[in-house]
N, C-alpha and C positions, 0 to 999 in steps of 0.2 A: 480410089475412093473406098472407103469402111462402109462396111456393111451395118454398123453403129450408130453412122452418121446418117443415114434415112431413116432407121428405126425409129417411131415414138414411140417413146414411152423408156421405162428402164431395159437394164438388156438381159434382163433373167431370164425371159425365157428362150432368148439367144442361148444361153449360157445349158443352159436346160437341154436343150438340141442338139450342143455341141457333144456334152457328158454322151446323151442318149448314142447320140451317132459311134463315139468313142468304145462303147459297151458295145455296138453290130458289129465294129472294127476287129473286138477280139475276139469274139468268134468267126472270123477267118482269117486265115494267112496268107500271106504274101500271095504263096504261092500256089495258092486252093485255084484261082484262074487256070494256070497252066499243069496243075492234073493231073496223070493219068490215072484209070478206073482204080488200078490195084491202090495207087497211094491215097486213093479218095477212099476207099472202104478198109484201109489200114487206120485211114485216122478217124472214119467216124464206128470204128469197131474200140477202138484205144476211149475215145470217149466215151461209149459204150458202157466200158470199160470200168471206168473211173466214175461213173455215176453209178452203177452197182456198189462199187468198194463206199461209194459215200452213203447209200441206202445201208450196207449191211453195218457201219461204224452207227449210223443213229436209230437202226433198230436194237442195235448192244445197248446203245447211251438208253434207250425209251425203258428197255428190259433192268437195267441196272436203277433207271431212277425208281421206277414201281416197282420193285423187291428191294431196296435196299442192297446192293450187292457193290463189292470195289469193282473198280474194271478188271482185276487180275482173275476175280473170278470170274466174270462174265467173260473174258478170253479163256478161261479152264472151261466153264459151261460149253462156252461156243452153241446159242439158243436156238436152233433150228425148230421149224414148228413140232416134228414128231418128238425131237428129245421134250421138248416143254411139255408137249400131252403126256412123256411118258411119264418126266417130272412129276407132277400133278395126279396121273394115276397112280402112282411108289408111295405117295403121299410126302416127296421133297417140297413141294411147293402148295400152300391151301390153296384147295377150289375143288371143280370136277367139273362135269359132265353133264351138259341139257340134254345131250342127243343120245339117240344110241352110237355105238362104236367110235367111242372118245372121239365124238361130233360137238359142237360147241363147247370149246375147254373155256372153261369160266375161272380167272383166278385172283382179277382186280376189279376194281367199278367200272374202269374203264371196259375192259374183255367181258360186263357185265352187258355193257351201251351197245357192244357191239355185238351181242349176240344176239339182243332182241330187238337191233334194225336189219337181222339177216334173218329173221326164224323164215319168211314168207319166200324166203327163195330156195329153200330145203324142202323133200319130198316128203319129212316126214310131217307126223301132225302137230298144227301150228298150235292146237291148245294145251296139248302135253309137250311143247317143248319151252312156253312161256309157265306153264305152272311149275316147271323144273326149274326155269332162270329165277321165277320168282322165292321158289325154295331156297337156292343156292344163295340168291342175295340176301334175303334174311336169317338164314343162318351165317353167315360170313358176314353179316353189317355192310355192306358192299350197297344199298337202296340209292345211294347217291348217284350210281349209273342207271336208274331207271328213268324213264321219262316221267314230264311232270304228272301227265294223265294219271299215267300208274300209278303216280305217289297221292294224288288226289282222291281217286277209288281208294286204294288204302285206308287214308285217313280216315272216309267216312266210314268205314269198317267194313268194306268189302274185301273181294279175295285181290284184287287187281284186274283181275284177269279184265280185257274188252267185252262187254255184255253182245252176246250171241245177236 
């Protein structure tokens, strides 16, 4: 008997179930049952592995689409975070500095967003280090990473800054 054949209704979400199950199937192999310790941390180190290599290809990709850059340069760059701060402070690439000790390297709208959802977990002080992002994104036009609030105080012609 089919398992079709008691189902009401269509068999989509049979079908659904099956994919799903298909996709648990290849993350494991045959022979992941029978094991032993070394080949089970050979292969979840190999995976390991290959999830790094695919983080560090679309942190090149993310680097390359916001500078404009071919990939051949972004394989010569090779962007690790210290060469980019040093980038940045050489003056290769605009932006700079919220923090002290090329702390917040500010260089796109984005690296704009992300420095002032991180100020409050830095030791230094959170009002000089938001009047710095707010410097840095209005000289560089960069305001598109600020959050709406900011842009709101702005408008009404304030500094941005959160009232005390």
């Amino acid at each position: 008997m089919n398992l079709n054949d008691t189902y009401a209704g269509d068999s989509a979400r049979l079908e659904a179930n099956k994919k799903k199950r298909g996709r648990r199937e290849l993350l494991v192999t045959s022979k992941d049952s029978y094991m032993s310790a070394e080949d089970a941390m050979q292969e979840i180190f190999a995976r390991k592995r290959q999830r790094g290599a695919q983080f560090r290809e679309a942190k090149m990709a993310d680097y390359r689409d916001r500078m404009g850059l071919t990939f051949a340069e972004c394989e010569e760059h090779d962007f690790a975070d210290a060469e980019l701060r040093q980038k940045i402070k050489d003056g290769e690439i605009k932006g700079g500095f919220a923090g002290e000790d090329m702390s917040f390297p500010i260089w796109s709208p984005e690296s704009v967003k992300d420095a002032w959802m991180s100020v409050g977990r830095s030791d230094q002080p959170t009002k000089k280090l938001q009047q710095n992002i707010l410097r840095l994104a209005q000289k560089h036009n960069w305001k598109a990473g600020l959050p709406k609030e900011v842009l709101k105080r702005m408008k009404k012609g304030g500094s941005g800054l959160p009232p005390d």
